[in-house]
C-alpha positions in Angstrom: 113.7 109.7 198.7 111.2 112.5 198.7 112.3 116.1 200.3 109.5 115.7 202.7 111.4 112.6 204.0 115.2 113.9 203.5 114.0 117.3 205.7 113.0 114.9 208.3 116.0 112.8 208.4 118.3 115.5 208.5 116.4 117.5 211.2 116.5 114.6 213.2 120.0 113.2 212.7 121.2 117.3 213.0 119.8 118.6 216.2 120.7 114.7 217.5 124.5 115.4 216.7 124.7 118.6 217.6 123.6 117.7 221.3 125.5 114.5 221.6 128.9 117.2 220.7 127.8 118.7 224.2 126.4 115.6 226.0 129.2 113.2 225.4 131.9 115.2 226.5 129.9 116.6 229.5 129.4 112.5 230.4 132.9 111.9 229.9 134.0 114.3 232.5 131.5 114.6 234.4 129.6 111.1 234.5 126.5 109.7 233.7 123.3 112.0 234.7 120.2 110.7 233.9 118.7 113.9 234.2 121.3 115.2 231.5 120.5 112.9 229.2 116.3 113.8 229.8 117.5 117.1 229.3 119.6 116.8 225.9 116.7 114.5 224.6 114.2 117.3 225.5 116.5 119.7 223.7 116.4 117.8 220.2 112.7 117.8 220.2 112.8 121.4 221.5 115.1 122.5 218.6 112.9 120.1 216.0 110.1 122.0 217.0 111.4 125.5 216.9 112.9 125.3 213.5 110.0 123.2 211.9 108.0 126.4 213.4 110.7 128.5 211.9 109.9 126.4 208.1 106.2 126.7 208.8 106.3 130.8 208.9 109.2 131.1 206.1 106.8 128.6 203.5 103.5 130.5 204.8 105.0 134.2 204.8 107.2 133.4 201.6 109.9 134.8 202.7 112.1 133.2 200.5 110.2 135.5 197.7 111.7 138.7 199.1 114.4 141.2 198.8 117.7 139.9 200.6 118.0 142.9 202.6 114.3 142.0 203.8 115.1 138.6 204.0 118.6 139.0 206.4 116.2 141.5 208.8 114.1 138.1 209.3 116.8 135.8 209.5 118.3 137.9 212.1 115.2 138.4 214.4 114.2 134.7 214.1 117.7 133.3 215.3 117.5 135.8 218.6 113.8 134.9 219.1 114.5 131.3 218.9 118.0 131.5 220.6 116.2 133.3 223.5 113.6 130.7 223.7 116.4 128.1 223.8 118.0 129.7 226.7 115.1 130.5 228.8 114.3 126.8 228.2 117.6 125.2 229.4 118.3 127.8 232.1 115.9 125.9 234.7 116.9 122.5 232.8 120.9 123.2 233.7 120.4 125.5 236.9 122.8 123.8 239.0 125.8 124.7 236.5 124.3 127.8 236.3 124.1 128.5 239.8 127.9 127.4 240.3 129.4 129.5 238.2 126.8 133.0 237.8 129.0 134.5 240.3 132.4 134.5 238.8 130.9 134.7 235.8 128.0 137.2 235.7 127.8 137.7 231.6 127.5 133.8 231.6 124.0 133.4 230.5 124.5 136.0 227.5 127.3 133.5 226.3 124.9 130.7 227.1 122.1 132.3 224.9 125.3 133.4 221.8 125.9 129.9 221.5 122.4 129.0 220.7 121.7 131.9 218.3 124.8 130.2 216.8 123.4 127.0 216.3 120.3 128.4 215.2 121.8 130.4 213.0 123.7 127.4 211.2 120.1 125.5 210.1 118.2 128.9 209.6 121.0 130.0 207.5 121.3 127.2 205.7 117.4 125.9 204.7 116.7 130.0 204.2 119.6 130.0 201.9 118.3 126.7 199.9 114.5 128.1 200.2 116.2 131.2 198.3 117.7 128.8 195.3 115.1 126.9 195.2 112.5 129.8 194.7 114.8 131.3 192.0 114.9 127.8 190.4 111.4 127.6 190.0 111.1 131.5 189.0 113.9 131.0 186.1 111.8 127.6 185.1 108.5 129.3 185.0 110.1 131.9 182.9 111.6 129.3 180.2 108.2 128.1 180.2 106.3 130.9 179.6 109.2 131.6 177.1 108.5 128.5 175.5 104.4 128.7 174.9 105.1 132.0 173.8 107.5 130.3 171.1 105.7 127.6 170.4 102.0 130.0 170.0 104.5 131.9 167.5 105.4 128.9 165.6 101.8 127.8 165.4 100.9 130.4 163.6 104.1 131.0 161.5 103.7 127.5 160.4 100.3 127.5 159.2 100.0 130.6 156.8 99.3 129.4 153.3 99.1 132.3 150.7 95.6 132.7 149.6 96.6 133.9 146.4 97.6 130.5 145.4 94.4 129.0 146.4 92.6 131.2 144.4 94.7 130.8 141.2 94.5 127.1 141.7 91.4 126.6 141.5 90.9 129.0 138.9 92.8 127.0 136.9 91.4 123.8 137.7 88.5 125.4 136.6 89.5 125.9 133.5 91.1 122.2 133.4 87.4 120.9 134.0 86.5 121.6 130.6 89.6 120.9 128.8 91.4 118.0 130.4 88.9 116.5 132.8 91.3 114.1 134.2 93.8 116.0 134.8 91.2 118.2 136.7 91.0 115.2 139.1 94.5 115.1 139.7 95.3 118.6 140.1 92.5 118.9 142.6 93.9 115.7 144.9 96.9 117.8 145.1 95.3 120.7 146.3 93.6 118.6 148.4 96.9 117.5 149.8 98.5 120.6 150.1 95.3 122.0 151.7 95.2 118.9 154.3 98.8 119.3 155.1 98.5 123.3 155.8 95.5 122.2 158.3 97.7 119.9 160.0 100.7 122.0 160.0 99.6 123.8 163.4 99.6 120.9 165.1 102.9 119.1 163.9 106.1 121.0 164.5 107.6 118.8 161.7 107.3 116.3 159.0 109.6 113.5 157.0 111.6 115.4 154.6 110.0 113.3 152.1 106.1 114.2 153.0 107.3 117.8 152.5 108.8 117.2 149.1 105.6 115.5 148.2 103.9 118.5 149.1 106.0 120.5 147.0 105.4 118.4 144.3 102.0 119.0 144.4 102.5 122.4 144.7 104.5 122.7 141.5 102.2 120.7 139.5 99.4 122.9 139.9 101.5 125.8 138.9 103.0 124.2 135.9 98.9 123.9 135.1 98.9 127.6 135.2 102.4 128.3 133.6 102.9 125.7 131.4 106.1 125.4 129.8 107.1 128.5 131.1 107.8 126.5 134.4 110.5 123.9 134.9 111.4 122.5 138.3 113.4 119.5 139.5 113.5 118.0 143.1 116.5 115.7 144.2 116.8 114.2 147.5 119.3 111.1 148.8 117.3 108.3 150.3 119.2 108.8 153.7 117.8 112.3 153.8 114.3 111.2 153.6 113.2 111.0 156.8 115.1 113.8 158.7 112.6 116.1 160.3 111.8 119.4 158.7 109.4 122.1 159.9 106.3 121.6 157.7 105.5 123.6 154.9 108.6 125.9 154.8 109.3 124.7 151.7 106.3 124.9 149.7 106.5 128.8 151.1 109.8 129.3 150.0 109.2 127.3 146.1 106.1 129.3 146.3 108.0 132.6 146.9 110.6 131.5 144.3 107.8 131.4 141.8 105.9 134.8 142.9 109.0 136.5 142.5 111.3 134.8 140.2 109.4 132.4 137.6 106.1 134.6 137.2 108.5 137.9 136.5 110.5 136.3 133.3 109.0 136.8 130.2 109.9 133.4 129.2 109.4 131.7 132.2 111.9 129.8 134.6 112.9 127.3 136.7 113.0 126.1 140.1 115.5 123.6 141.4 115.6 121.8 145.0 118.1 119.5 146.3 118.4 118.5 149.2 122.1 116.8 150.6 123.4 115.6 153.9 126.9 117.3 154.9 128.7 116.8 158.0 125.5 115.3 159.4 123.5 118.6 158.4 120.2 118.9 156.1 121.6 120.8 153.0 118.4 122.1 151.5 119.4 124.5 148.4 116.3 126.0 146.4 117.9 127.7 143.4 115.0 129.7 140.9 115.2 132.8 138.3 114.8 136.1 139.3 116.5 138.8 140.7 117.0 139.5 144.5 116.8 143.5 144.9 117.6 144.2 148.3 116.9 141.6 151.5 113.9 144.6 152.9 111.7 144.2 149.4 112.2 140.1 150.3 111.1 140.3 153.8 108.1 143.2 153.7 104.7 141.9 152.1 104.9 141.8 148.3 108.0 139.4 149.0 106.1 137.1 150.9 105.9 135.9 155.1 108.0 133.1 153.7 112.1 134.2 153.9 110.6 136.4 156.7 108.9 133.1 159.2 111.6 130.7 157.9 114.4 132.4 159.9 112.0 132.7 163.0 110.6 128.9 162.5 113.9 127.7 162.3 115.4 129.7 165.5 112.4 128.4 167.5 112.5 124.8 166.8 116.5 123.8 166.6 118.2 127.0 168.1 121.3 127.8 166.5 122.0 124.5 165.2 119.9 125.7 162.1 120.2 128.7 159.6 118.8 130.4 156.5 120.3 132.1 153.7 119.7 134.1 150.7 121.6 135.0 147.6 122.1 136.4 144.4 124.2 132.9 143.3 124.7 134.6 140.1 122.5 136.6 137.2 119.3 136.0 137.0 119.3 133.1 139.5 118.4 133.2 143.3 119.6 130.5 146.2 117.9 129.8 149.3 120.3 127.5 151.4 118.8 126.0 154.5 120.6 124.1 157.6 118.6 121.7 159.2 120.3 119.3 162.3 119.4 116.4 163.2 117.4 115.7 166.0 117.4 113.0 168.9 115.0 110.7 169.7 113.5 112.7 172.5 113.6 115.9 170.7 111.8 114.2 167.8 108.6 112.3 170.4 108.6 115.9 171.8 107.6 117.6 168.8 105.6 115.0 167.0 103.4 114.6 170.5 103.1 118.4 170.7 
């Protein structure tokens, strides 16, 4: 049922009630009146009418929108306005019980018009208070939304930087592969052309199969092991249950990519960089373990360490919340680990951010 329909139903079924209380038990002692019942009938529809008008001015003023002292200052002139009209309505409507008992009772018509400011001041109370709710419903919602295209524009671009260095190295040495080892020029420029492709499309996915990204990895580590050598050694394990658990794309190839920068590159006689990936307690285990040294977590984080352990934190915050984490270590001399904690996430969770 829409609230169009539910405000109706409840105006009319209210004000009906609330005039039967009086009617039935004036009938009961009193008798029938045909002109009593005209008259309790005509009050419904009065009091529809004079509320509805009472919506009308709250929705067009947006009242609901100000200060609660502001708010109570309207509330309160409404009910006497509307209580008054009430009374000045009924008085010629009931003017023979009036008449009767104005005499003995001379402050009777100020009691007459207190008990329809209390009436009125049940349903004004009432739909002013769930205008009020509803207003600061829709204010908190707007905010979580803004909050979260401001997240996701952050994440956009957090998840699409690809260092240009390593462009430019790679296809330096492809170049140089184009006169030794044609062939393997071939291959080493479909994987660029992979990894390339996959940082286009990173903007508009907010995450990939663990497997595509290990692929990209690959990729990655093959054209550095053109431009290292021996000097380079990696390895990449993953279960086949892990495969397809969603992963924010490209974070690893940034954080391989920052292993070798600052780990491999710096050895004299090279290094190595290991990934493994492991499912525990129904948590992505993602360890990246690489020479170097890790001085101090500011040289990581500023520039010449990289946006990688910087963004990776931030991508991981913005997509699952505190469900994820990121960590980095000296594990022991010489040898650097990167642990990442990755949940799982539910069907909806996973349309959302593949439609996105």
């Amino acid at each position: 049922m829409s609230k169009r329909r539910i405000y109706w139903t409840l105006q009319i079924i209210g004000w009906m009630v609330l005039i039967m209380l009086e009617f039935i038990p004036y009938t009961l002692e009193y008798g029938f009146e045909s002109g009593v019942l005209y008259s309790a009938l005509a009050n419904v529809g009065l009091g529809i009418f004079l509320t509805h008008c009472y919506r009308l001015v709250l929705k067009r003023w947006n009242w609901s929108a100000l200060p609660l002292h502001k708010l109570a200052l309207r509330v309160i002139a409404s009910v006497l306005l509307l209580g008054l009209v009430m009374a000045l309505v009924n008085q010629p409507l009931d003017r023979h019980y009036l008449e009767e008992n104005l005499i003995n009772q001379p402050f009777l018509f100020w009691g007459y018009y207190a008990t329809w400011c209390k009436n009125l001041f049940a349903w004004i109370l009432s739909y002013t208070v769930y205008q009020y709710v509803e207003q600061a419903r829709l204010a908190g919602y707007e905010k979580i939304m803004l909050r979260m295209s401001m997240r996701e524009a952050e994440a956009k671009v957090l998840r699409s930087q690809l260092n240009p260095h390593f462009t430019f190295n790679a296809l330096n040495s492809i170049r140089a592969l184009v006169y030794e080892d044609p062939s393997k020029a071939q291959v080493s420029i479909t994987q660029l052309s992979n990894i390339l492709r996959n940082s286009l499309l990173a903007d508009r996915r907010k995450t990939v199969d663990l497997q595509e990204e290990l692929r990209t990895v690959e990729d990655y580590l093959e054209l550095e092991k053109v431009r290292y050598e021996e000097r380079l050694r990696y390895s990449i394990v993953a279960p086949p249950q892990a495969i397809y658990w969603q992963v924010p794309p490209m974070m690893l190839q940034t954080l391989v990519e920052n292993g070798i920068k600052h780990g491999v590159s710096k050895e004299m006689g090279g290094g190595f960089v290991d990934l493994k990936a492991d499912i525990v307690d129904e948590v992505l285990l993602i360890t990246i373990r690489n020479s170097g040294s890790l001085i101090s977590t500011e040289s990581t984080t500023s520039e010449s360490g990289g946006v990688g352990l910087k963004n990776t934190a931030e991508r991981l915050s913005i997509l699952y919340g505190k469900g994820a984490s990121f960590n980095i270590f000296q594990e022991a001399e010489k040898v650097v680990c990167s642990e990442i904690r990755i949940p799982t996430l539910s069907v909806s969770d996973n349309s959302m951010m593949q439609g996105a």
